[in-house]
C-alpha positions as CSV (number, residue, x, y, z in Angstrom):
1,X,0.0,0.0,0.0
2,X,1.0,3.6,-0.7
3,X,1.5,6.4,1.8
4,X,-0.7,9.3,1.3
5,X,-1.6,12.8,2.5
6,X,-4.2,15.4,2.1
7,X,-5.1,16.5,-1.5
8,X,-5.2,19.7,0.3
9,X,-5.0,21.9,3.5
10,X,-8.3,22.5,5.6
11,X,-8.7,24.4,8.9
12,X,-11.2,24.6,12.0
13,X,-11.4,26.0,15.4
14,X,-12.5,24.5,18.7
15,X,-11.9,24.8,22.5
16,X,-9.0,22.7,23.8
17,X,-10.8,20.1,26.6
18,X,-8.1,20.4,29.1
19,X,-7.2,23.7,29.3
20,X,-10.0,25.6,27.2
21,X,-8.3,27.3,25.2
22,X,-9.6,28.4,21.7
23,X,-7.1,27.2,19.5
24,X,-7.1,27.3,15.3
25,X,-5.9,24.2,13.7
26,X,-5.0,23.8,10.1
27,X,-4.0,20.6,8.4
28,X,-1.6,20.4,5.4
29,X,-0.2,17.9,3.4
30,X,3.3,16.7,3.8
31,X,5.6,14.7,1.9
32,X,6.4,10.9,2.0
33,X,8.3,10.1,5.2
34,X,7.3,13.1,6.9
35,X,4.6,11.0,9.1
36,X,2.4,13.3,11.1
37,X,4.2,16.2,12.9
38,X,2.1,18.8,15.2
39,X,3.3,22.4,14.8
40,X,3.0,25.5,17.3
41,X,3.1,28.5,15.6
42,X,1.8,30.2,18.3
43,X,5.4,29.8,19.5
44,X,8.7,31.3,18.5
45,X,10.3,29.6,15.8
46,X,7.2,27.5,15.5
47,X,8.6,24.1,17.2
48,X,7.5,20.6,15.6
49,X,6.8,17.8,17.4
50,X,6.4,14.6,16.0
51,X,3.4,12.1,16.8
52,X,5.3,9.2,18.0
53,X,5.2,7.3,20.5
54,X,8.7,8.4,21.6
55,X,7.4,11.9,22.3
56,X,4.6,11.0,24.8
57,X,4.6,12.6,27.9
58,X,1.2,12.1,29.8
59,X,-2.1,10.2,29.0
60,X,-3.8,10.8,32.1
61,X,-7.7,11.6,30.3
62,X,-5.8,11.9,26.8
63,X,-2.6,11.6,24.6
64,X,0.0,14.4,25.5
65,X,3.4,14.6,23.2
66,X,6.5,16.9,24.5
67,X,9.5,17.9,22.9
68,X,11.9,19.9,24.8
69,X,9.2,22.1,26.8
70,X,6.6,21.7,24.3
71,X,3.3,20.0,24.6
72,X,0.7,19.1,22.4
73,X,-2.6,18.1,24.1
74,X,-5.4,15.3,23.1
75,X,-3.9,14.3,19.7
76,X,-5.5,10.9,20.0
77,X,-9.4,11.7,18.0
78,X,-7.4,13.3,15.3
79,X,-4.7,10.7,14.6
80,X,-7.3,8.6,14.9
81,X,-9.5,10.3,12.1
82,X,-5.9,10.1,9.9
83,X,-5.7,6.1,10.7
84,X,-9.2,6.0,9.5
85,X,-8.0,7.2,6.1
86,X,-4.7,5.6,6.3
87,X,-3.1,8.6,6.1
88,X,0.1,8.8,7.2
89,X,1.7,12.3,6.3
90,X,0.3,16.0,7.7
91,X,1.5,19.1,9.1
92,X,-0.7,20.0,11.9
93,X,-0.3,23.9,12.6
94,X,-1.8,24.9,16.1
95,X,-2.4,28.4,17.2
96,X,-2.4,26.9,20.7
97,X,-1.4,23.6,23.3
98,X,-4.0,21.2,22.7
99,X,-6.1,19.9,20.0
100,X,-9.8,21.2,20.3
101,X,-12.2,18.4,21.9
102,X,-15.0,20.1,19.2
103,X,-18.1,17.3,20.1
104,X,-16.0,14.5,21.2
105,X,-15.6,12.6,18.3
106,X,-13.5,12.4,15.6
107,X,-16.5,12.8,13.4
108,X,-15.7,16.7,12.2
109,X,-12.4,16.2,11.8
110,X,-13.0,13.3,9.1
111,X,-16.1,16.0,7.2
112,X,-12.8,18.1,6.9
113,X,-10.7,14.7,5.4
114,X,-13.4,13.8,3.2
115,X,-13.6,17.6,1.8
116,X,-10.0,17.8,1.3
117,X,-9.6,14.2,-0.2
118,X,-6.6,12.2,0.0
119,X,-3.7,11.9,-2.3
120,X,-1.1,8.6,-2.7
121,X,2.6,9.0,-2.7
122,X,4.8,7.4,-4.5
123,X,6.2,5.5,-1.5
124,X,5.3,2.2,-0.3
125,X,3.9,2.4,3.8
126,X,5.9,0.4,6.5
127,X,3.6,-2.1,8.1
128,X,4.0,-3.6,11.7
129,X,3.2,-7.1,11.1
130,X,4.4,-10.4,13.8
131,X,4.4,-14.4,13.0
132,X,3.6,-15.2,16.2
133,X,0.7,-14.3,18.9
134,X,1.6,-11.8,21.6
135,X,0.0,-10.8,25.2
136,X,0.6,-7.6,27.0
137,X,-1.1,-6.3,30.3
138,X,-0.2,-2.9,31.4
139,X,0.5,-3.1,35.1
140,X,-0.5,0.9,35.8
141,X,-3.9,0.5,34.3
142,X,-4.6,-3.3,33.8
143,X,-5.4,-2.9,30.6
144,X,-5.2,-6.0,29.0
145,X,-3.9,-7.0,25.1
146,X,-3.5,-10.0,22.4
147,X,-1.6,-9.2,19.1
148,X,-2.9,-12.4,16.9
149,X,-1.1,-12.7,14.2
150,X,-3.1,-13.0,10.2
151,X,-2.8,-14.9,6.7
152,X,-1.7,-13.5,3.5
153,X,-5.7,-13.3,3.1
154,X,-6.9,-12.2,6.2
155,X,-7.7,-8.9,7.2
156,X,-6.9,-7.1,9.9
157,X,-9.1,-6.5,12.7
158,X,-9.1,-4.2,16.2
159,X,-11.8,-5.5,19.1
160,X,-12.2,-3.0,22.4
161,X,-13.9,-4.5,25.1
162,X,-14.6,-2.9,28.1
163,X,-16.4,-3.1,31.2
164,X,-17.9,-0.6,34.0
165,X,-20.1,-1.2,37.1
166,X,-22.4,1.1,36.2
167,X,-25.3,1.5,33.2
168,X,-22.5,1.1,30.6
169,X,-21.9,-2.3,31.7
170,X,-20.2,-4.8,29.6
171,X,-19.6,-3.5,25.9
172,X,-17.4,-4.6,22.4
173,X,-16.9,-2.8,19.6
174,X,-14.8,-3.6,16.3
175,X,-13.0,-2.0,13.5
176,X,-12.2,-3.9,9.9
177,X,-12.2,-3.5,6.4
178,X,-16.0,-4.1,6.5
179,X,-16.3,-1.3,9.2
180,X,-17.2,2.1,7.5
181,X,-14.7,4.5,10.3
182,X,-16.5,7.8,8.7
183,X,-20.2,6.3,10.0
184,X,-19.2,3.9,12.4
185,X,-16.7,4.6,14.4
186,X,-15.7,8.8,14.4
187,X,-19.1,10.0,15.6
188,X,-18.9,8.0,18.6
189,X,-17.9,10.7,21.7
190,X,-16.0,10.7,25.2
191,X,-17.2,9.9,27.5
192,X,-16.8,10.1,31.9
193,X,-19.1,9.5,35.0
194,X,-20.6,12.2,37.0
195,X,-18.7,10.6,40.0
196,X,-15.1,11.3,38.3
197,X,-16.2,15.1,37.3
198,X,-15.2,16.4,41.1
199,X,-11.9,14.7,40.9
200,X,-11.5,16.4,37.4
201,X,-12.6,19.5,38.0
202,X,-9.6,19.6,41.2
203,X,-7.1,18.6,38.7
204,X,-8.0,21.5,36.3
205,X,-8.1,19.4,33.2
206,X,-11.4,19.9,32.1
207,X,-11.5,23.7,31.6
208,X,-13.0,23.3,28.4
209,X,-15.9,20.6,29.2
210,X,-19.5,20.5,28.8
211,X,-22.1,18.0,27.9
212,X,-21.6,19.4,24.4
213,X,-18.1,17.7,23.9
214,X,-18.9,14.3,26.1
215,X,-21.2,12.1,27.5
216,X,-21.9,12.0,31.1
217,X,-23.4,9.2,33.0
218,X,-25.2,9.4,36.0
219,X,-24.5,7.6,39.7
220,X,-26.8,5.2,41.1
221,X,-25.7,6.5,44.5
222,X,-25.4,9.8,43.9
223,X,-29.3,12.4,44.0
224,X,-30.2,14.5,42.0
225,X,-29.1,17.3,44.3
226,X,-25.5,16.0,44.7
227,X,-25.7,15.2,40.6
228,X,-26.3,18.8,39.8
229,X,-23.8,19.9,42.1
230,X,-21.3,18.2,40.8
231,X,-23.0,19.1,37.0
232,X,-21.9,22.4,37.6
233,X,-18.3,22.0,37.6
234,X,-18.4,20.7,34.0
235,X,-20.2,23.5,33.2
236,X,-23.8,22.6,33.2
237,X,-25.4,25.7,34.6
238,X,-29.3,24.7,33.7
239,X,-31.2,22.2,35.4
240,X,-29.8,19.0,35.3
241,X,-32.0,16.2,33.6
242,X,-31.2,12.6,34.2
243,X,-32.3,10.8,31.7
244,X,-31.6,6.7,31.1
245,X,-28.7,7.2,33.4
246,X,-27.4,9.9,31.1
247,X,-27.0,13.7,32.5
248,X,-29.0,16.0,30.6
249,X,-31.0,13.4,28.3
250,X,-28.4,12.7,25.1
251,X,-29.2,9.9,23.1
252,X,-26.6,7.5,22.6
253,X,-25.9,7.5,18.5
254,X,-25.3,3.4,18.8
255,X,-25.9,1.1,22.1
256,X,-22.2,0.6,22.2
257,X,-21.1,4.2,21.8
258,X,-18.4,3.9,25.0
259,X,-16.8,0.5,23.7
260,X,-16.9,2.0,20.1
261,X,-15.4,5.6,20.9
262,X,-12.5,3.3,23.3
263,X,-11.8,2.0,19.8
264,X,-11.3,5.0,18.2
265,X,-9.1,6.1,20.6
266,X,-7.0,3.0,20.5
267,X,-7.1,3.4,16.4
268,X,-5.2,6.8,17.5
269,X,-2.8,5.9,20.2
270,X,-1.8,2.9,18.1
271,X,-1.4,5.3,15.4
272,X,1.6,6.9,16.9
273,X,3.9,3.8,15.8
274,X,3.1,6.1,12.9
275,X,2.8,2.7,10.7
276,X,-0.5,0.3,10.5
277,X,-0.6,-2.9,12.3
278,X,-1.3,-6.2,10.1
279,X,-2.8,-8.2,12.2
280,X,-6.0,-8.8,15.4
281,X,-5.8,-7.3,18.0
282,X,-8.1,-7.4,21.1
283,X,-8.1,-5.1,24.0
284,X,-9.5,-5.7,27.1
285,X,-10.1,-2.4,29.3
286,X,-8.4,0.4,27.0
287,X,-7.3,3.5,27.8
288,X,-4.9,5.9,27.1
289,X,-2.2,4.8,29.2
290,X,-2.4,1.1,28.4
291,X,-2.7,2.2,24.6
292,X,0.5,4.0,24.9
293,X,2.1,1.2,27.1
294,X,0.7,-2.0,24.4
295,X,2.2,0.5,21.7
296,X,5.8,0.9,23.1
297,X,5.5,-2.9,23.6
298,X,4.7,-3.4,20.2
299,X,7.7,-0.8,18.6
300,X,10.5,-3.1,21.2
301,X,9.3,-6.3,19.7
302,X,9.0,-4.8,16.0
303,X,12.5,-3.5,16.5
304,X,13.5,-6.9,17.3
305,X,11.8,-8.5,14.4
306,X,13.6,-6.2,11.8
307,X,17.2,-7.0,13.7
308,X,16.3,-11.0,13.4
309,X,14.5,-10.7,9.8
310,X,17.8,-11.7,7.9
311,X,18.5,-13.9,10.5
312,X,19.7,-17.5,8.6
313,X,17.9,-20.4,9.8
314,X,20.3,-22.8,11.4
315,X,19.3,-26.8,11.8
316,X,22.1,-29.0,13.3
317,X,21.0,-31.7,11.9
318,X,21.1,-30.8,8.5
319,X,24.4,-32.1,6.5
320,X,26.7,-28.5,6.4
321,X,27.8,-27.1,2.6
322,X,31.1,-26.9,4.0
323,X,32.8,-29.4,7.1
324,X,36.0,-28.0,9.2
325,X,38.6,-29.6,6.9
326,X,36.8,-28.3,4.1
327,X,37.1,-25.0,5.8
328,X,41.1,-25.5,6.5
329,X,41.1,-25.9,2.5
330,X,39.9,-22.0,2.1
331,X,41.7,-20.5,4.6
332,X,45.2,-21.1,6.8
333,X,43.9,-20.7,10.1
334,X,44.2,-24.0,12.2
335,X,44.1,-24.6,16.3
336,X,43.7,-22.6,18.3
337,X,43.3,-20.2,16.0
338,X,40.5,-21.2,13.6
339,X,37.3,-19.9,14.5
340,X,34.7,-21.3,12.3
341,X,33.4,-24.9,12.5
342,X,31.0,-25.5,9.5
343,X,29.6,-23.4,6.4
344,X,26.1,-24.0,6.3
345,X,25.6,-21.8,3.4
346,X,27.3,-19.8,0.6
347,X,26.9,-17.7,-2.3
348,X,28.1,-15.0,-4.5
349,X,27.2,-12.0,-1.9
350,X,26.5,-13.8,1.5
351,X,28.0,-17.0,3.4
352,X,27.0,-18.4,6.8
353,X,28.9,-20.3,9.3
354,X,28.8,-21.7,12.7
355,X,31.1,-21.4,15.9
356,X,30.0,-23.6,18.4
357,X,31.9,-22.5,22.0
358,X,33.0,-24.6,24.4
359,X,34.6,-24.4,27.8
360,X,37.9,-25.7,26.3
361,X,38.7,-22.9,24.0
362,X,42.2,-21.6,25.7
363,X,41.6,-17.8,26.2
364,X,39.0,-19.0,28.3
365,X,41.8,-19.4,31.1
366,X,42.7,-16.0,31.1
367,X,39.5,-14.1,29.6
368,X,37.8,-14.3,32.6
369,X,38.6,-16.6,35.5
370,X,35.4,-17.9,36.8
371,X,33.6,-15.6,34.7
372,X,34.2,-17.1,31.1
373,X,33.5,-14.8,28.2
374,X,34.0,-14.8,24.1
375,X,36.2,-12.1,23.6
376,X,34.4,-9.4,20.9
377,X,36.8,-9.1,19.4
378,X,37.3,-12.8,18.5
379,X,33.8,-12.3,17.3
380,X,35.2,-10.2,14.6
381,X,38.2,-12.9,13.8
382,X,35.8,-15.3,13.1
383,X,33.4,-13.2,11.4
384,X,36.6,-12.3,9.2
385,X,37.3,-16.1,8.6
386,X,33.5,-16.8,7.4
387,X,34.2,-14.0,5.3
388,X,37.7,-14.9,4.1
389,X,35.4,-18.2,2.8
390,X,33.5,-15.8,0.9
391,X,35.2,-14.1,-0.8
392,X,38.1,-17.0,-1.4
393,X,35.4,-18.8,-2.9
394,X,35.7,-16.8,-5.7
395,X,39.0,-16.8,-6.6
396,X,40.8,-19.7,-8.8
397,X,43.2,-21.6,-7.3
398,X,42.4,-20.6,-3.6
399,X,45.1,-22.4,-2.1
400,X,47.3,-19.7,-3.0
401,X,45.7,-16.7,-1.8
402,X,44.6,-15.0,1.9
403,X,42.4,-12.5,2.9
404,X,43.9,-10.0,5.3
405,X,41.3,-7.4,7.1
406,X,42.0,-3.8,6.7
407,X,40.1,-2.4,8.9
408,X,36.9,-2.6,10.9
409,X,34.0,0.2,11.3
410,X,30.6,0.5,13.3
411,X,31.7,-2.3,15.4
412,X,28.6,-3.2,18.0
413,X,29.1,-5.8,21.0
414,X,25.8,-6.2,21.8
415,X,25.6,-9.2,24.3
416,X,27.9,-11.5,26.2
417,X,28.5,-15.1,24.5
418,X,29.5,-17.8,26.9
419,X,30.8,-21.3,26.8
420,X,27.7,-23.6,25.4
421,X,26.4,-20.5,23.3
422,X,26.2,-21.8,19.6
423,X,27.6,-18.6,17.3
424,X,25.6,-18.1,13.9
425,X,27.9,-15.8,11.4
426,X,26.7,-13.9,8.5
427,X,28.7,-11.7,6.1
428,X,27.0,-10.3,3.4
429,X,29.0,-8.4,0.6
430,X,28.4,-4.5,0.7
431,X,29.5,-3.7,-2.6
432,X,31.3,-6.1,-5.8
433,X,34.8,-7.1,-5.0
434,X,36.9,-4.6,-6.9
435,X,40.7,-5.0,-7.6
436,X,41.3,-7.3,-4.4
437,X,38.9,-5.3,-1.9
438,X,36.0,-7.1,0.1
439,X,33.7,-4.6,1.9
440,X,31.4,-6.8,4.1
441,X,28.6,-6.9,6.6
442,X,28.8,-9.1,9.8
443,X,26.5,-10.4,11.9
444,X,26.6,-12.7,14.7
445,X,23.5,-14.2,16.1
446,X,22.8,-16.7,18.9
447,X,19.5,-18.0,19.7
448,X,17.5,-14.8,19.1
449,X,19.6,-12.4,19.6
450,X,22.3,-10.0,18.0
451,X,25.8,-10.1,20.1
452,X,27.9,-8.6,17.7
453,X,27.8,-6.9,14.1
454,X,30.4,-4.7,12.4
455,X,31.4,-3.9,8.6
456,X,34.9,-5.5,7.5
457,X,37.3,-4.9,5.2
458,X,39.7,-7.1,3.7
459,X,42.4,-7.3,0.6
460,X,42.8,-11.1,-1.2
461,X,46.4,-11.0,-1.4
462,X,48.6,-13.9,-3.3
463,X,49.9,-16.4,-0.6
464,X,54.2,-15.9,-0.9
C-alpha cells in the first residue's frame, strides 16, 4: 500500500478540553516520510513535534506529546480520524497547546478529510506485522492486550472491550475493512461518569468541558441534588435532567457508543507507531495509558523483528555445505586459532557459518577466570574467517591466496557469549569485489539475539 496525504489543507477552530483554550488548527499535506508532525506557531520559531510514541509525555484523560518544553494536548481523536484514512503524512499547525475536543468525536475532523480528499505517494507504507501471537497487560492500568497474528488473506481487525459497574456495563466494539470508520466509528464521543467530574474538576483538566463535547453518566448512588452539584463544575449551569442514566437526556448515537469511541481512541494511540498494524488485536479495558504502554511494547518487539529478519535459519541436523577440513582448504587458520566450524551456506554476496563454543577454548583461562566470556573481538576474527570463505570462494586456485582485514568500522558488542552459546555468522557483501577489496557486513547471532555486528574490510592478497 502507498502512503498518502491530504489532497489539500483545511482548517477549524474549537476549545481545547483540558485547558480551554480556543485554539485554530490547520492541516496540510506533507511529503512521504514526513509522518504526522504537530506544529506551534503560536510559539517562537514554530517548534515541531512529532506524533510518535517516543514523544509521549502524559495520557492521564488523553494523549500528550513533549518535545523539549513543548506540549501538544489530546492528539489521540485526530490521529485517529488520519488512521481511518490511512493517512500517514500532515503538518498539523496549532495556534495553541492542545487539540480542540469540538463534540467528542473524531466525526468533524473526518467532514474536513473527506472535503480535502486524500492523495497517494509514491512510497510504499511500512507495516508492523508479527508471525507469532503476543499478550501484554499494562500493570498501571490493567489494561489487557493480544496481538494475533493473520494470513496473507486475512484482514486485519481491532476488538475493544470494556467493562464498568455502572449502566455502561459490559460493551465490544470492532474495526475492519467491513467497518465504514466515517459512520461507524468517528461519531462516537468521550465519555466520563458524574462521580469522576469532582476529581477532574480539582485537577483542572477539564477547563474546556460540557455535555456538548462528552457524555456524562449518572451515579446510582449519587441524588439528583448532589448530581447537579457536581453538574456544575463541568459547566452545566441549567437544570440538570437525568435521563436513562445519562445527564442532561443525550441519546446515545449506537448502544455501544463507550466501547466503540475506546476503539477509536486506540485506532489513534496505536497510530503513533506512525505505521499500520497487520494483524488482530483485542483489547481488554483500554485506555490511554495502556494504549501508549501496548504500543511501546509493540515498537520493542517490532525493532527486534527487523534486527532478526535476515537472521539465517540454522538446523544441526542438517548435513553442512562446507565441514571444518573443508574449511582449512579455504583459509590457513588452524588450532587454536580457527574460529569457524562448518559453512552451512554460501553464495556470490553472503556466506553463513557456525562457531560452536565450548569451555575448552584456551583464552578462556585468562578471559575471565570464573567468569568465562568470548572475547568481541574474537567475534570479529571469526566473522573475518566466514568471510575470508567468501570471498576466497571466488577466486581460482584458492590455495594460494589470503584474505587479510583492513580495517573494521561500526563495530557493535551487543551481548555476552558464553561457553555452550552456539555462534551463527553472516557476512553479506556490501558492494562487488573490486581490484582485491571485500567490503562486508557481519552479523553474529545466537539463539534470538544480535551479540555482535560490524562492517569489515579485507584485501585477497597472493599467498608468498
Amino acid at each position: 500500500m502507498k502512503q498518502k496525504t491530504i489532497a489539500q489543507s483545511f482548517r477549524l477552530e474549537g476549545i481545547g478540553l483540558h485547558t480551554g483554550e480556543l485554539v485554530k488548527v490547520e492541516c496540510k499535506p506533507a511529503e512521504e516520510g514526513k509522518g504526522i508532525v504537530f506544529k506551534r506557531i503560536d510559539l517562537e520559531n514554530h517548534p515541531e513535534i512529532p506524533a510518535s510514541i517516543v514523544n509521549v509525555d502524559s495520557t492521564y484523560r488523553s494523549t500528550t506529546i513533549k518535545k523539549g518544553e513543548i506540549f501538544v494536548h489530546t492528539i489521540e481523536h485526530l490521529l485517529s480520524a488520519f488512521r481511518g484514512f490511512n493517512i500517514d503524512n500532515v503538518i498539523v499547525e496549532l495556534s495553541g497547546p492542545e487539540v480542540p475536543i469540538l463534540d467528542g468525536s473524531a466525526q468533524a475532523f473526518v467532514k474536513e478529510i473527506q472535503n480535502a480528499g486524500v492523495k497517494e505517494l509514491e512510497a510504499n507504507q511500512e507495516i508492523i506485522q508479527f508471525s507469532n501471537t503476543l499478550n501484554f497487560k499494562d500493570p498501571k492500568s490493567g489494561s489487557e492486550y493480544t496481538y494475533l497474528p493473520i494470513g496473507e488473506n486475512e484482514e486485519s481487525e481491532i476488538t475493544s472491550i470494556i467493562e464498568y459497574s455502572s449502566k455502561v456495563g459490559v460493551q465490544v466494539a470492532m474495526y475492519n475493512q467491513n467497518v465504514d470508520y466515517a459512520t461507524e466509528i468517528a461519531p462516537s464521543r468521550t465519555f466520563v461518569f458524574v462521580n469522576e467530574i469532582e476529581e477532574l474538576f480539582n485537577q483542572g483538566v477539564i477547563k474546556g468541558g460540557s455535555v456538548d463535547n462528552a457524555i456524562v453518566f449518572s451515579h446510582e448512588d449519587y441524588s439528583a441534588e448532589k448530581i447537579k452539584a457536581i453538574a456544575h463544575k463541568f459547566n452545566v449551569e441549567e437544570d440538570v435532567i437525568v435521563d436513562n442514566g445519562i445527564l442532561n437526556g443525550l441519546t446515545l448515537q449506537y448502544p455501544n457508543e463507550p466501547a466503540r469511541h475506546k476503539l477509536l481512541d486506540l485506532l489513534g494511540d496505536l497510530y503513533l507507531l506512525r505505521k499500520p498494524i497487520r494483524g488482530k488485536i483485542i483489547a481488554k479495558r483500554p485506555g490511554h495509558t495502556g494504549n501508549v504502554a501496548f504500543a511501546k511494547f509493540l515498537k520493542d518487539e517490532f525493532q527486534k523483528v527487523k534486527k532478526l529478519r535476515g537472521k539465517p535459519v540454522y538446523d544441526p541436523t542438517v548435513e553442512p555445505l562446507h565441514t571444518l577440513e573443508d574449511i582449512k582448504k579455504f583459509i590457513p587458520h588452524r588450532y587454536p586459532f580457527l574460529l569457524v566450524d562448518k559453512i552451512i551456506s554460501l553464495s556470490k554476496e553472503e556466506v553463513v557459518g557456525i562457531k560452536n563454543v565450548t569451555g575448552n577454548e584456551g583464552f578462556f583461562v585468562g578471559h575471565f577466570p570464573g567468569n568465562p566470556v568470548f572475547p568481541g573481538v574474537l567475534q570479529m576474527e571469526a566473522l573475518a574467517q566466514t568471510g575470508g570463505i567468501l570471498a576466497l570462494s571466488q577466486v581460482e586456485d584458492s590455495e594460494n591466496w589470503d584474505t587479510y582485514f583492513l580495517k573494521m568500522d561500526n563495530v557493535k558488542f551487543k551481548k555476552i557469549v558464553r561457553p555452550g552459546d552456539t555462534i551463527i555468522l553472516k557476512m553479506q557483501l556490501l558492494s562487488p569485489i573490486r581490484r582485491g577489496i571485500v567490503h562486508m557486513q557481519g552479523i553474529a547471532y545466537v539463539g534470538d539475539a544480535i551479540v555482535s555486528e560490524g562492517e569489515l574490510t579485507a584485501q585477497i592478497i597472493k599467498r608468498t
